[in-house]
N, C-alpha and C positions, 0 to 999 in steps of 0.2 A: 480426575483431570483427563483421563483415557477417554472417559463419555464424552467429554466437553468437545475434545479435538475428534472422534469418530462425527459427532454429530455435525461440526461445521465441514469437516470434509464430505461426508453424506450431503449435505444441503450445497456446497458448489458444485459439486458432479451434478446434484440435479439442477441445479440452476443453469449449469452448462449444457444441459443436453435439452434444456425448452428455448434456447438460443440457436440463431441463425450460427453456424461457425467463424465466418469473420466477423460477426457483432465478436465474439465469445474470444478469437484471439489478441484482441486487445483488454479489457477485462469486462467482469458483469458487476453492475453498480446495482448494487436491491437497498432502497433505505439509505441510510449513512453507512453503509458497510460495501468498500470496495473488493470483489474479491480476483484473485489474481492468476493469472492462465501460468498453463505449465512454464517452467518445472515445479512451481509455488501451489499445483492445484488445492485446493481448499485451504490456505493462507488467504485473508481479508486484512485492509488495512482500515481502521478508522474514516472517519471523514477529516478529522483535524490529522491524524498521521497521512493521509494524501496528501494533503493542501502540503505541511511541511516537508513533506518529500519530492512534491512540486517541486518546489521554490529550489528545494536544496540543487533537483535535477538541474534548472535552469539557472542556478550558478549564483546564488544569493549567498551568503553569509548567515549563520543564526542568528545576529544581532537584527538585519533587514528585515528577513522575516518575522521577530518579535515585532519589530513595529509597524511591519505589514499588517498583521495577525491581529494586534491590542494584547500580544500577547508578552511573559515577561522570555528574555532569550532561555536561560532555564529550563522553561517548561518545551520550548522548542528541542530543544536538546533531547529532553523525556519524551518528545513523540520521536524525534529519529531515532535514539538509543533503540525505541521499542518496534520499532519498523526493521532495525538491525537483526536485533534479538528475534525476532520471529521468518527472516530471510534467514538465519544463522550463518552472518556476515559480520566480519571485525571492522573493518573500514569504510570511507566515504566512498574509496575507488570502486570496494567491491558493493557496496550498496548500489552505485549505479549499474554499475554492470551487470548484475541482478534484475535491474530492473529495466534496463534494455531488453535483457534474453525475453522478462515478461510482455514485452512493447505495452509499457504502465502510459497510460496518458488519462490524465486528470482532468475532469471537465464535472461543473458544480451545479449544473441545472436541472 
């Protein structure tokens, strides 16, 4: 598990250093994988854990976002749980706040 996370920390440092700086301070999007500027460096969130962390940011409910998404709320819950668990945050307040410090902004194209 040690490999797994040196190596995705290794690949944001270099993702971050073939970036302009302020591309790189709000985050760097490679693929479906968002990854997330300091203090979070080499943390990536999903492309469905963005979208639902979106949504949460902008002040939805899990149940909206299931039916934003097609998705069931459940499974909403399992991508924030898991955007928590990897920010090592207990809360919705510190979730955001976390993701302020990161200036997270979601954009899908």
């Amino acid at each position: 598990m040690v490999d797994g996370v040196d190596k995705v920390e290794r690949a944001g440092r270099r993702l971050k250093s073939t970036f302009n700086s302020d591309v790189g301070e709000q985050k760097i999007r490679t693929g479906k994988r968002y990854y997330l500027c300091s203090p979070f460096e080499g943390v990536y969130l999903t492309f469905r854990e963005a979208q639902c962390v979106h949504y949460t940011e902008v002040g939805f409910t899990m149940s909206d976002i299931a039916v934003r998404l097609g998705l069931s709320p459940r499974t909403v819950e399992y991508y924030v749980a898991n955007v928590k668990r990897k920010l090592r945050v207990r809360s919705k307040e510190e979730l955001l706040l976390a993701l302020k410090q990161t200036h997270f902004r979601f954009f899908s194209s």
